[in-house]
DRENSE-966565 format. One record per atom (N, C-alpha, C): residue in one letter; x, y, z. Coordinates in pm, whole numbers, plus 50000, padded with zeros to 5 digits. Example, Ala and Ser with C-alpha at 12.3 -4.5 7.8 and 13.67 -1.06 7.14 Angstrom:
A513194943150780
A512304955050780
A513204967050780
S512854977550708
S513674989450714
S512905000350787
This chain:
X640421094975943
X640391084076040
X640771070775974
X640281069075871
X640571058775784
X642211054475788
X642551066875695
X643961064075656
X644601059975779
X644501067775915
X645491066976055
X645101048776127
X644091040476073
X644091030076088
X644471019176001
X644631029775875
X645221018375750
X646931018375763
X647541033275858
X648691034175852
X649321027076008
X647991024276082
X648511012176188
X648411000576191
X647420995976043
X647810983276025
X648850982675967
X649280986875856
X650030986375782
X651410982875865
X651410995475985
X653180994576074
X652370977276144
X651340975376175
X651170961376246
X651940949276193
X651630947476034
X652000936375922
X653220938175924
X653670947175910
X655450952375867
X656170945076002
X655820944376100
X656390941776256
X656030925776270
X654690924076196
X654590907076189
X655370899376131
X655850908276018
X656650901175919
X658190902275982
X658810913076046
X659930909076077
X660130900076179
X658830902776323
X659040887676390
X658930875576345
X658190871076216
X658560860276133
X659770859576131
X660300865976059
X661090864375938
X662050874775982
X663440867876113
X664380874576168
X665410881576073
X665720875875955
X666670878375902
X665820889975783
X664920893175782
X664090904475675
X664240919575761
X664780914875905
X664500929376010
X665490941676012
X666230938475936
X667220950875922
X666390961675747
X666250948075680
X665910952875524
X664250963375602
X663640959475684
X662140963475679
X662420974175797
X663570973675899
X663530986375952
X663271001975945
X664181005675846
X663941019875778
X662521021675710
X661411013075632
X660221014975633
X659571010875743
X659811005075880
X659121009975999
X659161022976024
X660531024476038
X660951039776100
X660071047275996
X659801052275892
X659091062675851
X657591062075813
X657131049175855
X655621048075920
X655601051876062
X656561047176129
X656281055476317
X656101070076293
X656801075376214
X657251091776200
X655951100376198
X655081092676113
X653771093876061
X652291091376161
X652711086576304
X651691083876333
X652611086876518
X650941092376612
X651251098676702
X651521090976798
X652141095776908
X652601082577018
X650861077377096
X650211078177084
X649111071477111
X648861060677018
X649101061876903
X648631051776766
X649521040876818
X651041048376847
X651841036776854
X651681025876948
X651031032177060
X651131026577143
X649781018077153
X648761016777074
X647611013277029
X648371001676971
X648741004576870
X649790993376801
X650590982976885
X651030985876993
X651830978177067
X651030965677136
X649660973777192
X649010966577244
X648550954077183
X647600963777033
X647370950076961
X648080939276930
X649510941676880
X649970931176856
X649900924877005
X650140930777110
X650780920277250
X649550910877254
X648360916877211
X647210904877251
X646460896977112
X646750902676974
X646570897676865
X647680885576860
X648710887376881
X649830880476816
X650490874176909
X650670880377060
X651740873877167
X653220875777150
X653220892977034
X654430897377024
X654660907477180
X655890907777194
X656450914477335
X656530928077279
X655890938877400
X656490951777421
X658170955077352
X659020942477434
X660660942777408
X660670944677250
X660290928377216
X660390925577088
X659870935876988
X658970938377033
X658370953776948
X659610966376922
X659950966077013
X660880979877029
X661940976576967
X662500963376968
X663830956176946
X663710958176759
X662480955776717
X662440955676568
X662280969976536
X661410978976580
X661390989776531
X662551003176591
X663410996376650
X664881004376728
X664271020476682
X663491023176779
X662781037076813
X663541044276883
X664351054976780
X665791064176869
X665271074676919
X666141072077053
X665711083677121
X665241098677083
X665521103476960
X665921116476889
X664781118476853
X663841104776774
X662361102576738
X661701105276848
X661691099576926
X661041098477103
X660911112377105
X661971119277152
X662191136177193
X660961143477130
X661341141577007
X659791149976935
X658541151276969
X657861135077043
X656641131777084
X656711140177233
X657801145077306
X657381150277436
X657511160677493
X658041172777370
X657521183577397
X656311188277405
X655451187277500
X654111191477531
X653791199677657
X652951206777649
X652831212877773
X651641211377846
X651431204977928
X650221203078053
X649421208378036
X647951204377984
X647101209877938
X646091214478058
X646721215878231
X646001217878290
X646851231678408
X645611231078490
X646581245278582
X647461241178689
X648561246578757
X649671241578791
X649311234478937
X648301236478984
X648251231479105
X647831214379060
X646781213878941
X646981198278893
X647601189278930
X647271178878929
X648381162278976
X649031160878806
X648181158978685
X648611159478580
X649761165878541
X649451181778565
X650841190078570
X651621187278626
X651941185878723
X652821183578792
X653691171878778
X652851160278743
X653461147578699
X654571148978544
X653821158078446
X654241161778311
X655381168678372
X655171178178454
X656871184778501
X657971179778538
X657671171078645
X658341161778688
X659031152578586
X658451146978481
X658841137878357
X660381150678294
X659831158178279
X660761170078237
X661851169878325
X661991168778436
X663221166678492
X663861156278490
X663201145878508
X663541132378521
X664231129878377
X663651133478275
X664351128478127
X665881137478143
X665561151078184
X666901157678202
X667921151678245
X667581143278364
X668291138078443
X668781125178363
X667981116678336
X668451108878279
X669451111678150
X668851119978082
X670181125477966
X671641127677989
X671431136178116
X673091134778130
X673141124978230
X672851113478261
X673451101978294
X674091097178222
X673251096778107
X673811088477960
X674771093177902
X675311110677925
X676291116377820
X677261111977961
X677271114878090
X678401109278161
X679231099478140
X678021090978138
X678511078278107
X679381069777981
X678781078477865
X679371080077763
X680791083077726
X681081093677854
X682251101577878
X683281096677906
X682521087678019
X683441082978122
X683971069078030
X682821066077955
X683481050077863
X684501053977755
X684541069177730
X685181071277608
X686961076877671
X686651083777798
X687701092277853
X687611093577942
X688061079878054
X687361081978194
X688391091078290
X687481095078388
X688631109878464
X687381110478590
X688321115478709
X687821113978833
X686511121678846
X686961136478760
X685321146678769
X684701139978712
X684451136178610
X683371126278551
X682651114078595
X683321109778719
X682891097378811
X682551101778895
X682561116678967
X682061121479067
X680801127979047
X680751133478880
X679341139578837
X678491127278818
X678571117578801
X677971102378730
X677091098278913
X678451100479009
X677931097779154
X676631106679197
X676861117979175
X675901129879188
X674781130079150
X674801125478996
X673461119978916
X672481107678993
X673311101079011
X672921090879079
X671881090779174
X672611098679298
X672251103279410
X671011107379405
X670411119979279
X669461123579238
X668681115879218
X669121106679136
X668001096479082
X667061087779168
X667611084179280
X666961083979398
X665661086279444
X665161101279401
X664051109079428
X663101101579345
X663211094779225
X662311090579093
X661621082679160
X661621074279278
X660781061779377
X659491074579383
X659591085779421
X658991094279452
X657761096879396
X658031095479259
X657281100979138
X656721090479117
X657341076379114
X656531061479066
X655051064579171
X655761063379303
X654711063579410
X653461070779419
X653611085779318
X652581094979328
X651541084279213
X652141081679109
X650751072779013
X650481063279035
X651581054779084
X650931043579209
X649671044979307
X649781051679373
X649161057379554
X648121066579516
X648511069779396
X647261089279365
X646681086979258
X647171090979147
X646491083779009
X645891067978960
X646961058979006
X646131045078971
X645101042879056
X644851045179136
X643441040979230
X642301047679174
X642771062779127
X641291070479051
X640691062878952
X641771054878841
X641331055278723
X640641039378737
X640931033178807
X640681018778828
X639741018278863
X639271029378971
X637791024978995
X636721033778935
X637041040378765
X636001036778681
X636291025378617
X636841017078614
X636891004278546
X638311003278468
X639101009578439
X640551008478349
X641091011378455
X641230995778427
X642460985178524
X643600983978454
X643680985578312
X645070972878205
X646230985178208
X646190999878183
X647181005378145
X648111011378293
X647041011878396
X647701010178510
X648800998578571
X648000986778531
X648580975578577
X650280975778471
X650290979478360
X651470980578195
X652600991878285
X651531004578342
X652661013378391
X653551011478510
X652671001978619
X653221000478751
X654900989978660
X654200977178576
X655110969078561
X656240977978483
X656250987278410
X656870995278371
X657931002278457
X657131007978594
X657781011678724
X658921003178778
X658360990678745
X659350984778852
X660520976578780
X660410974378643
X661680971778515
X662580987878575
X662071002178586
X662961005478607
X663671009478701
X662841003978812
X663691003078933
X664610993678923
X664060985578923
X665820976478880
X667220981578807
X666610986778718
X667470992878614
X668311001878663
X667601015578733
X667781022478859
X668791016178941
X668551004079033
X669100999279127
X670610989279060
X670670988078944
X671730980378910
X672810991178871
X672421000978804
X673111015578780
X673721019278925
X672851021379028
X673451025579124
X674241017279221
X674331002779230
X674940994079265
X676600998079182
X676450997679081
X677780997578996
X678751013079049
X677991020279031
X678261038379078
X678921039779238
X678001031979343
X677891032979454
X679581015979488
X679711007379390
X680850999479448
X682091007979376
X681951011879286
X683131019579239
X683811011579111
X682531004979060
X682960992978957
X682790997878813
X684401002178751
X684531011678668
X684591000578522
X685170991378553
X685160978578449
X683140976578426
X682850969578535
X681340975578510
X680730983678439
X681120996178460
X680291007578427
X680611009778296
X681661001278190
X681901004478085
X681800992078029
X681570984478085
X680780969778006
X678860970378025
X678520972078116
X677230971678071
X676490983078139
X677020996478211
X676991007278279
X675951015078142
X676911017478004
X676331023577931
X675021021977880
X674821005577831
X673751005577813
X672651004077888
X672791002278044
X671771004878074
X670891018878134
X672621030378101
X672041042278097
X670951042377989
X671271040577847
X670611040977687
X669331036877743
X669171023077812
X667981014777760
X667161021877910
X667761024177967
X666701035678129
X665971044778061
X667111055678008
X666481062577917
X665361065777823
X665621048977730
X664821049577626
X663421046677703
X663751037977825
X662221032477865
X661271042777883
X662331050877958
X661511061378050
X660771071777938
X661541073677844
X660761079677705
X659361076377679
X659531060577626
X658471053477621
X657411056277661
X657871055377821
X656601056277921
X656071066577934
X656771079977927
X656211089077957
X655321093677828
X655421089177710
X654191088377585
X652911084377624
X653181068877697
X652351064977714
X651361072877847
X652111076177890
X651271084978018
X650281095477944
X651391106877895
X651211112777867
X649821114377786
X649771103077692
X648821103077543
X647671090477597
X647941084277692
X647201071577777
X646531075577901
X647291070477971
X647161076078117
X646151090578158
X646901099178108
X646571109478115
X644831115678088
X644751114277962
X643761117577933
X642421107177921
X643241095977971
X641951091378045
X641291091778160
X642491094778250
X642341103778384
X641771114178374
X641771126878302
X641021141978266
X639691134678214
X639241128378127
X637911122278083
X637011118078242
X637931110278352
X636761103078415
X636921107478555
X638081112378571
X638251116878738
X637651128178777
X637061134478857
X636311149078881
X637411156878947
X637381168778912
X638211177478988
X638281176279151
X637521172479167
X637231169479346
X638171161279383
X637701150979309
X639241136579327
X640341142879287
X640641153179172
X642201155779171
X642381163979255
X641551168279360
X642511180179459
X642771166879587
X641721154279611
X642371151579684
X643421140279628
X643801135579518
X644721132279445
X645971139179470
X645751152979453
X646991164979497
X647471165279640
X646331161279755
X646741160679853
X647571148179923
X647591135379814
X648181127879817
X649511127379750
X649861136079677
X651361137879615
X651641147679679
X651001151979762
X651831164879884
X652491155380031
X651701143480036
X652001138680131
X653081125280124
X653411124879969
X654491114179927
X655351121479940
X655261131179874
X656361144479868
X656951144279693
X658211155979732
X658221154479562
X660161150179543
X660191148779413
X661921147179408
X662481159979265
X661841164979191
X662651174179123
X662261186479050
X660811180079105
X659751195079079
X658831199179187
X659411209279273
X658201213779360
X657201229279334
X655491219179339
X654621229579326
X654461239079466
X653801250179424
X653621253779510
X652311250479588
X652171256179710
X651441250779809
X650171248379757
X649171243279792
X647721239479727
X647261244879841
X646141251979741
X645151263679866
X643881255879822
X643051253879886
X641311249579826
X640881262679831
X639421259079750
X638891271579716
X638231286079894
X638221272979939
X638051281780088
X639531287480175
X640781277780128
X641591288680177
X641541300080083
X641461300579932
X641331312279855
X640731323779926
X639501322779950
X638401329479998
X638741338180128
X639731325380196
X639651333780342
X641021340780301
X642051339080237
X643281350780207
X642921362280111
X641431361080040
X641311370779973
X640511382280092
X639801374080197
X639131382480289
X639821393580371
X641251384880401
X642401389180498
X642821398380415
X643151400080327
X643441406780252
X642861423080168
X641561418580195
X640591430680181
X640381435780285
X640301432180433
X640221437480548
X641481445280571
X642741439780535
X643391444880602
X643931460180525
X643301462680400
X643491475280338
X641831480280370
X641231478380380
X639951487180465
X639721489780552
X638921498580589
X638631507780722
X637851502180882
X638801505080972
X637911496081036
X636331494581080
X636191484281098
X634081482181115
X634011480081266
X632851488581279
X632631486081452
X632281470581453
X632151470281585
X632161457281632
X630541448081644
X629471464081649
X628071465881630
X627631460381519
X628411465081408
X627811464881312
X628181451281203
X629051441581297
X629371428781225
X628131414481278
X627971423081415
X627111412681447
X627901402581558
X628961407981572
X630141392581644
X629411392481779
X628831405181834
X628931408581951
X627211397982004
X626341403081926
X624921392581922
X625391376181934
X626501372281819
X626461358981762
X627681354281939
X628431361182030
X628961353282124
X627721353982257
X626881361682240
X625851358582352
X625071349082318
X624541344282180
X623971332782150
X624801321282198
X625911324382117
X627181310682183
X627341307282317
X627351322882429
X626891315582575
X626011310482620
X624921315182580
X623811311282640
X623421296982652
X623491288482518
X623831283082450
X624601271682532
X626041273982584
X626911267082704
X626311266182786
X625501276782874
X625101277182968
X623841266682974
X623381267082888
X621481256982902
X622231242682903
X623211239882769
X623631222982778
X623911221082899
X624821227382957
X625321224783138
X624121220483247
X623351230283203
X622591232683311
X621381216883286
X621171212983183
X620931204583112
X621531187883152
X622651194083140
X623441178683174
X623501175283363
X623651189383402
X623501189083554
X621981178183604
X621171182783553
X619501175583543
X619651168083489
X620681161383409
X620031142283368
X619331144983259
X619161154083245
X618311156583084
X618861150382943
X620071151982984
X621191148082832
X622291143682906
X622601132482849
X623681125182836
X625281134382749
X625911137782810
X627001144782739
X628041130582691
X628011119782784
X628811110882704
X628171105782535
X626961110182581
X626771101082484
X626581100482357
X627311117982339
X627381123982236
X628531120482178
X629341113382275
X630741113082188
X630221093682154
X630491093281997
X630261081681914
X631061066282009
X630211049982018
X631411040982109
X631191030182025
X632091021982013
X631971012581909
X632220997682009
X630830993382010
X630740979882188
X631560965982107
X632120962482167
X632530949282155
X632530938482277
X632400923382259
X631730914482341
X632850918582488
X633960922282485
X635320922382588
X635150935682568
X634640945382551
X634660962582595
X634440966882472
X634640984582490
X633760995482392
X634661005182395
X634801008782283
X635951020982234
X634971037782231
X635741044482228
X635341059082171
X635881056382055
X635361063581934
X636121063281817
X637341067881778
X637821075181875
X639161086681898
X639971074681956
X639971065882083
X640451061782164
X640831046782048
X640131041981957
X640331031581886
X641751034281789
X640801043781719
X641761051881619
X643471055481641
X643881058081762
X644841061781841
X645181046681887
X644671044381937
X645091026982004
X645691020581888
X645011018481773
X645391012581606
X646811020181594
X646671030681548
X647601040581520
X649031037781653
X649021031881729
X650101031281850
X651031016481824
X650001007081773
X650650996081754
X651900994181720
X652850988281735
X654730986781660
X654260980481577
X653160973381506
X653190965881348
X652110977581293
X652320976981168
X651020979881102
X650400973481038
X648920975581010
X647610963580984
X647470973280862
X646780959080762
X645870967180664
X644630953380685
X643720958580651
X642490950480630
X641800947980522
X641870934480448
X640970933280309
X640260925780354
X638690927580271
X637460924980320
X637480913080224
X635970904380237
X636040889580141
X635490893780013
X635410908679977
X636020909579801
X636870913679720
X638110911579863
X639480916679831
X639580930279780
X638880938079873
X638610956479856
X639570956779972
X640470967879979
X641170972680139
X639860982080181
X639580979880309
X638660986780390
X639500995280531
X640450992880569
X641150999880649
X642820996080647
X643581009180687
X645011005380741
X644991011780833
X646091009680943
X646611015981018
X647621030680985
X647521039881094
X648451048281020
X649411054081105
X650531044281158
X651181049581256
X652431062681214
X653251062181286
X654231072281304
X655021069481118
X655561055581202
X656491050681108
X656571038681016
X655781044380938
X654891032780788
X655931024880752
X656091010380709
X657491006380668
X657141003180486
X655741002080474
X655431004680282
X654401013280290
X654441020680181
X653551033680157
X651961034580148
X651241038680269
X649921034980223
X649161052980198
X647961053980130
X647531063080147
X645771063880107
X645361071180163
X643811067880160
X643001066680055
X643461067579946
X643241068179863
X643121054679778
X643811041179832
X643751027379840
X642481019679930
X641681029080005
X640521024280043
X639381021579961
X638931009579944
X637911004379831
X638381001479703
X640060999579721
X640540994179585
X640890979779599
X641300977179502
X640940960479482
X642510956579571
X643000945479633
X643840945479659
X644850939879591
X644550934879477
X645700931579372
X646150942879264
X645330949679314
X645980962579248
X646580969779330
X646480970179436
X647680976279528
X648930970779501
X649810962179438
X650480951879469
X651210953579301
X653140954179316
X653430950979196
X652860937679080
X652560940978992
X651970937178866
X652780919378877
X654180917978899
X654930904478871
X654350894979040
X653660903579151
X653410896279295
X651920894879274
X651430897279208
X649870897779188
X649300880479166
X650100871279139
X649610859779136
X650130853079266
X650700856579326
X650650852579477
X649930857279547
X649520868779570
X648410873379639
X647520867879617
X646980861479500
X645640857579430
X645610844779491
X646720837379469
X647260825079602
X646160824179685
X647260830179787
X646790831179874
X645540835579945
X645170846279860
X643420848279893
X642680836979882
X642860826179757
X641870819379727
X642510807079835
X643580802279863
X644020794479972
X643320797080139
X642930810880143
X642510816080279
X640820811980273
X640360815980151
X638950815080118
X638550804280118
X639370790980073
X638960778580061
X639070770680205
X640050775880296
X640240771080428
X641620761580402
X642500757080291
X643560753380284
X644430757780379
X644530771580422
X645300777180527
X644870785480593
X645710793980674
X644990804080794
X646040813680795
X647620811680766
X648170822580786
X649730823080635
X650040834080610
X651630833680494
X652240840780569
X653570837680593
X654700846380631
X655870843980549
X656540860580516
X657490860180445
X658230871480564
X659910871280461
X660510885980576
X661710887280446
X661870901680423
X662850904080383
X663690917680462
X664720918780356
X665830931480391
X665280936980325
X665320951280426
X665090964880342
X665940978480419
X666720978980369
X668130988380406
X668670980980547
X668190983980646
X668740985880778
X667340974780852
X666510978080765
X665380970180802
X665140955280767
X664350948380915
X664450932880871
X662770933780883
X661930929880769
X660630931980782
X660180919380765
X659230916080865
X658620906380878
X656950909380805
X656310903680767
X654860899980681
X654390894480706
X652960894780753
X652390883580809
X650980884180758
X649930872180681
X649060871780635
X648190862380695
X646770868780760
X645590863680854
X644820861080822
X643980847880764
X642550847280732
X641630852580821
X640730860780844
X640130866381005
X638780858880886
X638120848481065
X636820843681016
X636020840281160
X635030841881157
X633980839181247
X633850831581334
X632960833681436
X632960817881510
X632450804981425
X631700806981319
X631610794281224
X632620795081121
X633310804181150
X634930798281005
X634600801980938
X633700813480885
X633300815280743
X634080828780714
X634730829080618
X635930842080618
X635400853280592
X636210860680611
X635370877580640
X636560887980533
X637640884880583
X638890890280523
X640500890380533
X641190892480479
X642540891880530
X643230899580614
X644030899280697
X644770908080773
X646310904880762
X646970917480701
X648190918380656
X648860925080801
X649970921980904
X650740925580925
X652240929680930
X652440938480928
X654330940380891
X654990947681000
X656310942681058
X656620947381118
X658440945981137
X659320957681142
X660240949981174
X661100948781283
X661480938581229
X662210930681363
X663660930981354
X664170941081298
X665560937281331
X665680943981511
X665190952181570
X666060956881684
X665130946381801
X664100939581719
X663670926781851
X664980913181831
X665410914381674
X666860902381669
X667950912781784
X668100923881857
X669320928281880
X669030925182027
X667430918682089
X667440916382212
X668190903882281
X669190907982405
X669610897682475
X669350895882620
X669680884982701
X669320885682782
X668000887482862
X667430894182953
X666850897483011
X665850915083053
X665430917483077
X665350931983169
X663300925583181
X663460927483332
X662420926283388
X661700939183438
X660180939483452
X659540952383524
X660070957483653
X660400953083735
X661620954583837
X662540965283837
X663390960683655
X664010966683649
X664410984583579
X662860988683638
X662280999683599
X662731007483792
X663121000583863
X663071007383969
X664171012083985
């Protein structure tokens, strides 16, 4: 234990000294490189940290001095999922496995195409592309599924490192495919290549850090309970290049192992299961509540749950559905900036999933927008304002945002109310059409 902290200070000083001392960083490289060699991608990444908060050296700058080649990287990520395949873990580790694939031959395309460009080679580069697409997919599952588990035992920081991680390479992502998608071949061989290299290298990076971070701090604190419904939340993002197979709980197990034993055994009378006793209980049963409710004895409404308000009273079904019908969708943060409800209509225009209930709401929220939100909460809280509206483009979509202080009849705030909705096909209204003109 000793030595593996004397050999991360040691790479610490070596990295201090070349951010000193710019012109020492080529001479001190090659003894970085064979202290990294020596120590596991967790150390390193232990290392990274410290300096970022010992020193106020950068992640970049880190990498920039110790030019960590991909070839090194490779070594750290042959591993295999230390869990069973229906896992969120597994599945995530698989997924990384494709995704690096993918990214690899982006980079040799591209390579190709800068060295000997030719039409098949711009059409395989398009193809890649296309693929790459699906990777929103995968951000979203540790976004939406994994970061909410681990945050609310208390590790907040490596979540918050990976999302910002996420979204450097969406950009990266999105500037690649901008270049691919205009047909900008001068582009793609001026700065096309390297930002295949540096996608690449990130995505390496990150997936260490998952892997040797993330990960197994997730297996330490999450219960298997949370990862099945964790699993049921990356079933419902969906997947882009690895699909598991279906997730059974232990009671569908049970009932296909039943079906299954019945249907190679002999048949059982009908006496001797009991079904025939257990549906005369079940009538009888109908028959008394009826007869019951006929007499005023019991209230049958009043079994179904109503939630009174000063202007009327919902069924809980009839609310739920009413919410769910709206053309905007709502989310609701309470006044300790926990989300306590969203809406969940047809057609979501940003990704929510239940699994964001009772999480903080600046952690819902990319890592670089997190000080506007904070804004604005404390702007709503103080009574400075009452409402934020923003609107952007999003493909075809014109989305409008809308932010609600909701407070009492004495003004004292309760929580925020986020609506979004868009409006491009209310910009395509002209004219007129009246109820009338339903006849």
């Amino acid at each position: 234990m000793a030595e593996i902290f004397n050999k991360r200070e040691y790479l610490k000083n070596l990295i201090r000294r070349a951010d000193r001392n710019p012109q020492e960083v080529e001479r001190l490289k090659s003894e970085i490189k064979s202290v990294i060699k020596e120590l596991k991608p967790v150390e390193i990444a232990i290392v990274e940290n410290e300096l970022s908060r010992e020193d106020g050296i950068t992640v970049e700058r880190i990498r920039e001095i110790c030019d960590i080649h991909l070839e090194l990287m490779e070594e750290f990520l042959n591993e295999e999922p230390p869990v069973e395949p229906w896992h969120p873990v597994f599945i995530s580790m698989k997924e990384h496995e494709k995704i690096l694939g993918m990214l690899k031959r982006l980079k040799d395309l591209v390579e190709s195409a800068v060295n000997s460009p030719s039409f098949e080679t711009f059409v395989s580069i398009s193809s890649v592309v296309n693929e790459m697409k699906g990777i929103e997919l995968h951000f979203q599952k540790q976004e939406y599924g994994i970061f909410p588990y681990v945050e609310k035992y208390g590790v907040e920081q490596p979540p918050k490192v990976m999302w910002s991680e996420h979204d450097t390479m969406r950009s990266m992502i999105k500037q690649i495919t901008e270049i691919v998608e205009n047909r900008d071949v001068e582009a793609l061989k001026t700065v096309g290549l390297k930002l295949a290299t540096d996608l690449l290298e990130m995505f390496m990076l990150h997936v260490h850090k998952e892997n040797h971070i993330l990960f197994p701090t997730a297996l330490n604190l999450v219960s298997e309970e949370e990862f099945k419904q964790i699993r049921k939340t990356f079933d419902e993002i969906g997947y882009c290049c690895y699909f598991p197979e279906p997730f059974k709980s232990e009671r569908q197990k049970e009932q296909t192992n039943k079906v299954e034993e019945n249907s190679s055994a002999q048949p059982i009378s009908e006496s001797s299961t009991g079904s025939t006793q257990i549906e005369k209980l079940l009538n009888a049963y109908r028959e008394l509540k009826s007869l019951l409710v006929q007499m005023s004895v019991i209230d049958e409404s009043a079994e179904k749950q109503k939630i009174k308000l000063p202007s009327g009273e919902f069924e809980i079904e009839e609310l739920q559905y009413m919410l769910n019908t709206l053309p905007v969708d709502i989310t609701f943060v309470d006044r300790n900036d926990q989300v306590k409800y969203f809406s969940e209509g047809k057609e979501r225009i940003f990704l929510r999933t239940r699994d964001i209930i009772g999480r903080k709401v600046q952690n819902c929220h990319p890592p670089k927008s997190v000080h506007i939100v904070e804004k604005i909460l404390r702007d709503f809280k103080s009574g400075k304002r009452d409402h934020a509206d923003f609107w952007i483009k999003l493909g075809d979509k014109y989305v409008l945002i809308r932010y609600f202080a909701v407070r009492n009849e004495k003004g004292e705030y309760l929580g925020t109310l986020e609506v979004t909705q868009d409006i491009a096909p209310i910009q395509q209204i002209t004219g007129e059409k009246r109820i009338y003109d339903e006849e």
